[in-house]
C-alpha positions in Angstrom: -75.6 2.8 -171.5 -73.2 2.1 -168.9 -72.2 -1.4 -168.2 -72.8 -1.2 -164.3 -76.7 -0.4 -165.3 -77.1 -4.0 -165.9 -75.9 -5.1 -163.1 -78.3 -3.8 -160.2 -80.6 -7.1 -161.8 -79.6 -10.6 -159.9 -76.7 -13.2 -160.6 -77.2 -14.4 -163.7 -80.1 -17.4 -162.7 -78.2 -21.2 -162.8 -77.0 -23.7 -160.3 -75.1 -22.8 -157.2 -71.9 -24.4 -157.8 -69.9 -24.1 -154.6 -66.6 -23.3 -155.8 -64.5 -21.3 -153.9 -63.9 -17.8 -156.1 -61.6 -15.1 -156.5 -62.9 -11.4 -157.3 -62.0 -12.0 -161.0 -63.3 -15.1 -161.2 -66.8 -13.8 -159.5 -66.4 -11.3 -162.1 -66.7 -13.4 -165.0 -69.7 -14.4 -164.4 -71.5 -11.5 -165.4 -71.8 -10.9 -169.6 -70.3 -7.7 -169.0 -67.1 -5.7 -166.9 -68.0 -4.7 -163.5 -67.6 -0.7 -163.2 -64.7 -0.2 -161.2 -66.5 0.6 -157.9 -68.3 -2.6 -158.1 -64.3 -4.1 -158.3 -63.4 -2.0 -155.6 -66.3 -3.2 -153.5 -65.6 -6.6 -154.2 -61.9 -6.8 -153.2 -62.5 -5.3 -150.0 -65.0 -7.8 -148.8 -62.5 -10.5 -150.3 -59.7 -8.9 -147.9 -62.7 -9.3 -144.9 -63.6 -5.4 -144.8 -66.8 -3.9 -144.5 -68.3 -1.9 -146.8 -70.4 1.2 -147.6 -70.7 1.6 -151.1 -73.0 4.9 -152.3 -74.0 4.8 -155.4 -76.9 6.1 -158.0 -79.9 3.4 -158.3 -79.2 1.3 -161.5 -75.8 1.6 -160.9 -75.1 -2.0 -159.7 -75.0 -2.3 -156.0 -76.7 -5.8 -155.9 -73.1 -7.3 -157.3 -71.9 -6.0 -154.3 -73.6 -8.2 -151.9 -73.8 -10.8 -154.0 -70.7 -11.6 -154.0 -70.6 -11.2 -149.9 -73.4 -14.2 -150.4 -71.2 -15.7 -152.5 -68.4 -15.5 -149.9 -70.2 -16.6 -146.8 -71.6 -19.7 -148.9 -67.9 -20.5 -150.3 -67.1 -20.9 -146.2 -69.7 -22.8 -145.2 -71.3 -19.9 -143.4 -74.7 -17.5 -143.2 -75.6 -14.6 -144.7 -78.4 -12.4 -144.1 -79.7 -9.9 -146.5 -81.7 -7.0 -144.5 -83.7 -4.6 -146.6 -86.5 -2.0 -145.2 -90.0 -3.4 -146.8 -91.4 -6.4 -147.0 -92.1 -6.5 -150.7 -88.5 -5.5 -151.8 -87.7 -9.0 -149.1 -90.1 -11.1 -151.4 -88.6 -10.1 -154.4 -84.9 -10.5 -153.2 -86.1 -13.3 -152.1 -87.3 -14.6 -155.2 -84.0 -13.7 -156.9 -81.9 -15.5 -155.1 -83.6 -18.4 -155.2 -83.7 -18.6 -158.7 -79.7 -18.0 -158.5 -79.0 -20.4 -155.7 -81.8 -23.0 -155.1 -84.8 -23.0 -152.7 -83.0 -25.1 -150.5 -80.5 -22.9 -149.8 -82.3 -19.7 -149.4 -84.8 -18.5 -146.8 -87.3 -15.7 -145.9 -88.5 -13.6 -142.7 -90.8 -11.3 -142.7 -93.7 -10.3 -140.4 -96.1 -12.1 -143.6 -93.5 -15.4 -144.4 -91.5 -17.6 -142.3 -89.9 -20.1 -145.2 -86.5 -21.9 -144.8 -85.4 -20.1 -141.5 -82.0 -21.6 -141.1 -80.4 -21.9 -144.7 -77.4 -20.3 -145.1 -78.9 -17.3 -146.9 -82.1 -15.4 -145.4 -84.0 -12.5 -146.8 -85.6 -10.5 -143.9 -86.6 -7.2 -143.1 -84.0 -4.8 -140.6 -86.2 -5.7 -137.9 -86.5 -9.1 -137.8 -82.9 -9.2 -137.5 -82.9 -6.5 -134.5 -85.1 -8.4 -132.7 -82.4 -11.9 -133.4 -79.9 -9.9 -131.8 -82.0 -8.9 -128.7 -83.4 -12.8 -128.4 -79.6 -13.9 -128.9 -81.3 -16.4 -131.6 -79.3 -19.4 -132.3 -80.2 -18.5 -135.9 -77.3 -16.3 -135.5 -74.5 -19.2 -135.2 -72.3 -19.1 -138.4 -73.6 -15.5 -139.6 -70.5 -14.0 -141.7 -72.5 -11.5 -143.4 -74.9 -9.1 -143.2 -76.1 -6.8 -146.3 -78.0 -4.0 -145.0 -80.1 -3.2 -148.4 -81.2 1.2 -148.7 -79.2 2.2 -145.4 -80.3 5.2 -145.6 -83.6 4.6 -144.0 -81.7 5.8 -141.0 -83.4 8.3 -141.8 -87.3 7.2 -140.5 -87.7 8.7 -136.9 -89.9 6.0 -136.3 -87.7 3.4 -137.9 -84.6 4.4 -138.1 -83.1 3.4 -134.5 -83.4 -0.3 -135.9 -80.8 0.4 -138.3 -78.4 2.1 -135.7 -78.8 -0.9 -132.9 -78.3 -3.7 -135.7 -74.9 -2.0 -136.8 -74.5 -1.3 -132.6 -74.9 -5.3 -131.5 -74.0 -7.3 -134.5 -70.9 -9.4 -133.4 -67.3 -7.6 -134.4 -66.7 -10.9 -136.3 -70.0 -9.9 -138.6 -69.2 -8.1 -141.6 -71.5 -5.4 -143.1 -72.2 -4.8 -146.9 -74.1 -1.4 -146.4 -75.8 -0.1 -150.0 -77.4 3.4 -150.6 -78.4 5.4 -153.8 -79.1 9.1 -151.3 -76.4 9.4 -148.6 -74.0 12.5 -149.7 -71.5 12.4 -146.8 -70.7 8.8 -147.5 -67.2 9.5 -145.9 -68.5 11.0 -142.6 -71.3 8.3 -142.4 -68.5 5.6 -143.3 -66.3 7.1 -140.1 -69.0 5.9 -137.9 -69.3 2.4 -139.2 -65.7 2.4 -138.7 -65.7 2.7 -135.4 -68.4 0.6 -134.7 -67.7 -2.6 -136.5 -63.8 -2.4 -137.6 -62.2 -1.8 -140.8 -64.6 -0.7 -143.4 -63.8 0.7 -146.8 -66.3 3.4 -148.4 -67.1 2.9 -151.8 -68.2 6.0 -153.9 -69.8 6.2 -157.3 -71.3 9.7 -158.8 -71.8 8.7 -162.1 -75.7 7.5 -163.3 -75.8 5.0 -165.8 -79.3 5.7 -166.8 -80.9 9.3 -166.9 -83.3 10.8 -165.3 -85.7 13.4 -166.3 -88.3 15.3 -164.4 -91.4 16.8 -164.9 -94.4 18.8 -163.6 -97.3 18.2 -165.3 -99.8 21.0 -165.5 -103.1 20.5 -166.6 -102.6 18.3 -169.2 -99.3 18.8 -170.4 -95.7 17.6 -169.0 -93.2 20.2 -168.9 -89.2 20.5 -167.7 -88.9 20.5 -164.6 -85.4 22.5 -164.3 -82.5 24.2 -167.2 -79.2 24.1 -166.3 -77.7 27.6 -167.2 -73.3 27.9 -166.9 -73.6 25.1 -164.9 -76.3 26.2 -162.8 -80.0 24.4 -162.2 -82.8 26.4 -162.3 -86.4 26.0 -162.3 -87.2 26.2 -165.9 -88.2 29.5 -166.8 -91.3 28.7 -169.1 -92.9 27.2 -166.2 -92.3 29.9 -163.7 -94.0 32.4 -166.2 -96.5 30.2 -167.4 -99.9 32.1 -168.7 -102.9 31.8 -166.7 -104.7 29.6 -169.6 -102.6 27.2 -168.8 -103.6 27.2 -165.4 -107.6 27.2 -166.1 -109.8 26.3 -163.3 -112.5 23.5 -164.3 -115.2 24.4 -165.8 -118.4 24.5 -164.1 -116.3 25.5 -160.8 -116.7 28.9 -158.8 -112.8 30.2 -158.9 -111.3 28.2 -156.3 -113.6 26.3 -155.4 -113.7 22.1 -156.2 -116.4 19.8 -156.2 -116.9 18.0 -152.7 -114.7 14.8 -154.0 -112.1 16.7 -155.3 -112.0 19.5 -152.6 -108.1 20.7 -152.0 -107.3 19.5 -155.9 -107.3 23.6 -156.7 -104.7 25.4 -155.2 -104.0 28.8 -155.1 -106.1 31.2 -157.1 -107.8 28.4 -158.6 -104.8 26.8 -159.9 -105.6 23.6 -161.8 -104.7 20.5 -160.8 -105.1 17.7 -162.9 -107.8 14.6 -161.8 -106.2 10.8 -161.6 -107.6 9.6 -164.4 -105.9 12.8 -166.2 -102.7 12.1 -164.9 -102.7 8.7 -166.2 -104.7 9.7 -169.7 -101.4 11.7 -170.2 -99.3 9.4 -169.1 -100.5 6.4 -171.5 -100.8 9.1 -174.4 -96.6 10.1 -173.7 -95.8 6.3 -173.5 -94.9 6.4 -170.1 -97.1 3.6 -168.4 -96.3 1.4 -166.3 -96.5 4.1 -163.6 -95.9 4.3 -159.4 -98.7 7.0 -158.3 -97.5 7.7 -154.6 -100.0 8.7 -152.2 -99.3 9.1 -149.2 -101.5 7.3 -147.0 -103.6 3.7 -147.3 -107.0 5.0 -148.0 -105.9 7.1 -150.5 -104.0 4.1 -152.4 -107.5 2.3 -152.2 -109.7 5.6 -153.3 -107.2 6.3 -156.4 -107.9 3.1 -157.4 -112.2 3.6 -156.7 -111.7 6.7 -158.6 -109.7 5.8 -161.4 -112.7 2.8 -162.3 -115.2 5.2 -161.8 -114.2 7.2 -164.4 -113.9 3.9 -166.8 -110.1 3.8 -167.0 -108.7 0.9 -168.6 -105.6 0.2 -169.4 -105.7 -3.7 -170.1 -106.1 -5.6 -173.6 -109.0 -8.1 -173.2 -106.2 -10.9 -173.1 -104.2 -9.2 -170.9 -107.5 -9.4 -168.3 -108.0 -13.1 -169.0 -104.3 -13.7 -167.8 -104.8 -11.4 -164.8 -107.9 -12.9 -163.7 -106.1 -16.4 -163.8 -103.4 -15.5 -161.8 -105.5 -13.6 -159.5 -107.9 -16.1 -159.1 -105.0 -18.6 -158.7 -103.6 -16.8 -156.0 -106.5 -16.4 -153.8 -107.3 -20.1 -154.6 -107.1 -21.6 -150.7 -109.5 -18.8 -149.2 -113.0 -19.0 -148.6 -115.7 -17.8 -151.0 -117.5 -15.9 -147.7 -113.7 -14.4 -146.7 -113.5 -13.4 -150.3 -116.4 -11.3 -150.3 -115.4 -10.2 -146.7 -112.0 -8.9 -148.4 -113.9 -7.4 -151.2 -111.9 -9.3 -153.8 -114.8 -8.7 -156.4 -113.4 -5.4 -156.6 -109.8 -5.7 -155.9 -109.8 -8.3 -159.1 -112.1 -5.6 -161.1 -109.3 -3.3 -160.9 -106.5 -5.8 -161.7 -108.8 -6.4 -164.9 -108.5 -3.1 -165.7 -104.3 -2.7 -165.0 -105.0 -0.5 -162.0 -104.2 -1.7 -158.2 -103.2 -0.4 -155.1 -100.2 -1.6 -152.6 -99.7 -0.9 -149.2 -99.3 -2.5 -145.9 -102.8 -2.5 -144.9 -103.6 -5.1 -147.7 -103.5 -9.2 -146.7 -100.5 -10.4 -147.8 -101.9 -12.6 -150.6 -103.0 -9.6 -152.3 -100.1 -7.3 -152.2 -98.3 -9.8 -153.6 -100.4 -10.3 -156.0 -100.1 -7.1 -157.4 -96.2 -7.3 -157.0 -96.2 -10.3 -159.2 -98.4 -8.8 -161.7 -96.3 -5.5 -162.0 -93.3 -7.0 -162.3 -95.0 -8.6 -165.4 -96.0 -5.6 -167.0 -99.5 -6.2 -166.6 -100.9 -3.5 -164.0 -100.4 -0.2 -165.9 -100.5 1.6 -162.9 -99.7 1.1 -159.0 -101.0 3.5 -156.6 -98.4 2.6 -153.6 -98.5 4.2 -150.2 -95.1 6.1 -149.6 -93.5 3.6 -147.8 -94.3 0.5 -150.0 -93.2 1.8 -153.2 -90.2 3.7 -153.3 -87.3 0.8 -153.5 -89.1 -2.0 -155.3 -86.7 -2.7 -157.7 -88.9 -4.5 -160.8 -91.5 -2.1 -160.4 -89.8 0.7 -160.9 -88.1 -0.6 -163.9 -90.8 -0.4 -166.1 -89.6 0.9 -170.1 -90.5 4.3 -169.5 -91.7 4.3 -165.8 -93.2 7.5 -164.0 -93.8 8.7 -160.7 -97.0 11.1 -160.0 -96.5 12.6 -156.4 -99.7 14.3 -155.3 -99.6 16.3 -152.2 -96.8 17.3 -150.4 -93.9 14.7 -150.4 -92.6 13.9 -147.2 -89.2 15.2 -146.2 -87.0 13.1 -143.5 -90.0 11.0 -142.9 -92.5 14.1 -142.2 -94.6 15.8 -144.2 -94.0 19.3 -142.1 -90.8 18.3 -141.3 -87.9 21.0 -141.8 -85.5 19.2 -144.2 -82.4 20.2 -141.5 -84.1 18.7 -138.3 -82.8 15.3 -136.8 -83.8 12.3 -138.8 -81.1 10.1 -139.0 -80.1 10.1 -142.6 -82.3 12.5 -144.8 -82.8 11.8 -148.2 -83.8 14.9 -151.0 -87.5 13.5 -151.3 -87.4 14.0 -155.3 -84.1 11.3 -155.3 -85.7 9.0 -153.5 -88.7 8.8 -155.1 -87.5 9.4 -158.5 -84.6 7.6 -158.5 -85.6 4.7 -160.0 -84.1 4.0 -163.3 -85.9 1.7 -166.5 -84.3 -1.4 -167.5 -81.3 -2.3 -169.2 -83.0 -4.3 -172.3 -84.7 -0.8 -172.8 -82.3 2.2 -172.7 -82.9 5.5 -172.8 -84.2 8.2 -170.5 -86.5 6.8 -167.8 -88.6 9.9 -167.0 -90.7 10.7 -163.8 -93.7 13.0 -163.8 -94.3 14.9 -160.7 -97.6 16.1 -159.8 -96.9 18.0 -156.7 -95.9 22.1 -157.5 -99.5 21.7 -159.8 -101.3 22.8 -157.0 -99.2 26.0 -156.4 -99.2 29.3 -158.8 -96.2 29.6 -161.1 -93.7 31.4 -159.1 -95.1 31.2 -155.7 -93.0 27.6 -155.2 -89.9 29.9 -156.1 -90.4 33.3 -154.7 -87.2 33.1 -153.0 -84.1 32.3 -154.7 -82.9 30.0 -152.3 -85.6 27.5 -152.4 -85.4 28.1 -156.4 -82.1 26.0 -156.1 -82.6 23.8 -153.2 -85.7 22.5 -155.0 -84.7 22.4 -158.6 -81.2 21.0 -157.3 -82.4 18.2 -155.2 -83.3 15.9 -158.4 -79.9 15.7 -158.6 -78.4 15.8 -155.5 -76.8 12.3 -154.5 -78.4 12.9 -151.1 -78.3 14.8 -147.9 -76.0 14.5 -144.5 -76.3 11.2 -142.9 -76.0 11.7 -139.2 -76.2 9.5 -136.5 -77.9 9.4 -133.4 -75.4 7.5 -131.3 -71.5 7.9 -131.7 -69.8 5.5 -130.0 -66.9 6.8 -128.1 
C-alpha cells in the first residue's frame, strides 16, 4: 500500500516544539516518504503560494495543511482550518490537539465555542464567512486558511459561502484548498488564481487504497462493473440476472409491500432487501463497521427503530457495558426529566446494541457521542443523514467499511437534479459517498455496498448505453467540472 495512504491520519501526536522548519525537515517527521505531490504541495506553501491540491481520499492531503499550520505557528501567526460539517470540525479538532496542545488549538462551530483566539481554530466555512462580514478582530494575524472538501461548492444552498470566503479573505491570506472529486482541478485552480494571487495546483490520480463496489441484491453482493479493453461496464451477470434472484417476499401480492415497507419493491416486484438484511449480509461478509446513508433525519432515527425491532445486535455483552459507561458518562450533567424528554432510554438501547443514528437534528451531546463511539469501533453500524456522514474521516475508516445507499442518491445537492445543471462544483454521487478508504494498519480492498439499483429491474438502470457508462464510470471518476458562480474580472 502506498505510502501517502498513511498519511491522510494527523501529525504524528507529541509536543509542539516551535522550531522553525524547512519542507525536508517537516518531512522527517512522518515514519514514512511523503508522495511526491504531498512535496510539491509543501514547497509551494513554503515559497508563500496558495494551493489547490486534488487528490483521491486516503491519499494524504491532511500533510498538506499541516504543514500550512505548522508555518503560520513557526511565524507567530493564525491559522484557520475550515471544513463543511460540524463533526469532521470536532474531530480535526481533536487531532490537532493531540498534536499541538489544548492551549494552542481552538474550536467554532454553531455547537462549541472553545479557545477562540489560539493561533489555530477549527471551524465550520461559515463561521468564518460570517468573521469576514463582522470584520472580527479574531481575524488579526490570520496567515492561513485551509479550506477542508472544497468541493462543497457544489451545495446550492451552501455553496455561495465557499465562493465569498475565497472572494473577501485578505490578499495577504493564503489558501490550502483540499478535494478528493473536482476533475478540472486546472480550470477551478485559474479562478483561485485570480482571486487571491499566485496559487499552484497540485494533482494526484493515483489511489493508494482500492475501492470496490457492489450492489447487493436480495441477499447477495455482486460486482458492480467489469472493465473490458479498457472499458467499464456494468457487469454483465447482473444486467441478466434470473428473476429468482429477484423474488418478491413471500406472503406479498406481486408488487405490492407491506404498509411499513411500502416503496421497498420496485419495478415488477423487484426485491429489495430489509435493513436488518442489509446489515445480516454485511456482518456475515466481514464488512461491519458500516455508514447506511439515508437521506433525511427521520429516516436515520427509523433505521435505527427498525433495525431493534427486528432484534439486531451487533455488540458482545462487554462491548455494551463499555458503551453504556461512556454513554452514560457523556450525558452525565443533564437532567434525569430532560433525559427522558430526549428519549435517551432508547438512544442508549441502540448504542447497546452497536446501532445509532447521526444527524444534525440530534443535541450535540449525542451526536458526539456516537462519533466517539464509532471511531472506537464500537457502533457496528451508523445510519447518517447525507450530509453528516460523507467526510468523517475515522468513521469511514473502519477495516472493511461499507456504504448502503437506499433511495436515490442525491446528485449536485438534489435528488431530481440533472447532473449538468448549475451547482457549483458537482461531485459523481458514487465518489463522494464511496470514497472513503479503510485504514492503513489494515490494507487491503475497502469495499462499499450499494443498495440503490436493488429497487430497479436488471437492465432497466442501463437501457441506454450512455447511462451504462456514465453510471458504471462514475465510481471511478476523480470528479466532475467545478464551475463557479462568480468570475472576477
Amino acid at each position: 500500500m502506498s505510502n501517502g495512504a498513511a498519511s491522510d491520519r494527523s501529525a504524528p501526536t507529541r509536543p509542539y516544539t516551535g522550531t522553525v522548519i524547512s519542507p525536508q525537515t517537516f518531512s522527517e517527521r512522518y515514519p514514512f516518504p511523503l508522495d511526491g505531490f504531498q512535496l510539491r504541495a509543501i514547497e509551494a506553501l513554503h515559497e508563500g503560494r496558495s494551493v489547490l491540491v486534488a487528490a483521491p481520499t486516503g491519499s494524504g492531503k491532511t500533510v498538506v495543511a499541516e504543514f500550512a499550520v505548522e508555518r503560520a505557528i513557526a511565524a507567530g501567526r493564525k491559522c484557520f482550518y475550515t471544513t463543511p460539517l460540524k463533526a469532521l470540525s470536532n474531530q480535526k479538532f481533536g487531532d490537532l490537539v493531540a498534536s499541538y496542545g489544548p492551549h494552542r488549538v481552538g474550536l467554532l462551530t454553531g455547537d462549541n465555542t472553545i479557545n477562540g483566539e489560539a493561533p489555530i481554530v477549527v471551524m465550520t466555512t461559515e463561521v468564518l464567512r460570517n468573521m469576514l462580514y463582522e470584520r472580527s478582530d479574531t481575524l488579526d494575524g490570520l496567515q492561513w486558511v485551509v479550506m477542508d472538501e472544497v468541493h462543497y461548492l457544489q451545495d446550492p444552498y451552501r455553496g455561495a459561502v465557499w465562493e465569498e470566503v475565497l472572494i473577501h479573505l485578505p490578499r495577504s491570506v493564503g489558501v490550502v484548498c483540499l478535494s478528493a472529486t473536482i476533475s478540472n482541478a486546472e480550470e477551478f485552480g485559474e479562478w483561485i488564481r485570480t482571486l487571491r494571487g499566485e496559487t499552484s495546483v497540485v494533482i494526484e490520480e493515483k489511489r493508494p487504497v482500492p475501492l470496490e463496489h457492489h450492489y447487493l441484491i436480495g441477499r447477495r453482493l455482486h460486482p458492480m462493473h467489469v472493465e473490458q479493453d479498457g472499458v467499464l461496464l456494468p457487469n454483465p451477470y447482473v444486467v441478466s440476472l434470473d428473476q429468482q434472484e429477484m423474488r418478491v417476499r413471500p406472503g406479498t401480492r406481486r408488487g405490492r409491500a407491506p404498509t411499513r415497507d411500502r416503496g421497498r419493491e420496485g419495478h415488477h416486484g423487484v426485491y429489495a432487501p430489509r435493513r436488518e438484511e442489509v446489515v445480516e449480509v454485511l456482518a456475515r461478509e466481514g464488512m461491519l463497521p458500516a455508514i447506511y446513508f439515508v437521506f433525511s433525519r427521520a429516516g436515520c432515527d427509523k433505521s435505527v427503530r427498525w433495525l431493534r425491532q427486528a432484534g439486531v445486535r451487533l455488540t458482545t455483552n462487554e462491548e455494551a457495558e463499555r458503551i453504556r459507561e461512556r454513554a452514560e458518562s457523556r450525558a452525565s450533567w443533564i437532567d434525569e426529566a430532560d433525559l427522558v424528554a430526549l428519549g435517551f432510554a432508547e438512544f442508549l438501547d441502540g448504542l447497546e446494541a452497536g446501532v445509532a443514528a447521526h444527524h444534525a437534528g440530534m443535541i450535540p451531546v449525542f451526536k458526539e457521542t456516537v462519533e466517539e463511539l464509532f471511531e472506537a469501533g464500537l457502533v457496528k453500524v451508523h445510519a447518517a443523514h447525507g450530509s453528516s456522514g460523507t467526510t468523517r474521516d475515522r468513521p469511514a475508516r473502519t477495516r472493511r467499511g461499507c456504504v448502503p445507499t437506499p433511495g436515490a442518491v442525491r446528485t449536485g445537492g438534489g435528488a431530481r437534479r440533472h447532473p449538468y445543471v448549475r451547482p457549483h462544483v458537482i461531485v459523481p454521487p458514487l465518489v463522494q459517498h464511496g470514497g472513503q478508504p479503510g485504514p492503513e494498519l489494515h490494507p487491503g480492498p475497502s469495499p462499499r455496498a450499494l443498495e440503490r439499483f436493488v429497487r430497479a429491474v436488471p437492465g432497466r438502470p442501463w437501457r441506454r448505453g450512455a447511462r451504462r457508462r456514465s453510471r458504471a464510470g462514475s465510481v471511478r471518476a476523480r470528479g466532475l467540472p467545478a464551475e463557479p458562480a462568480v468570475r472576477p474580472r
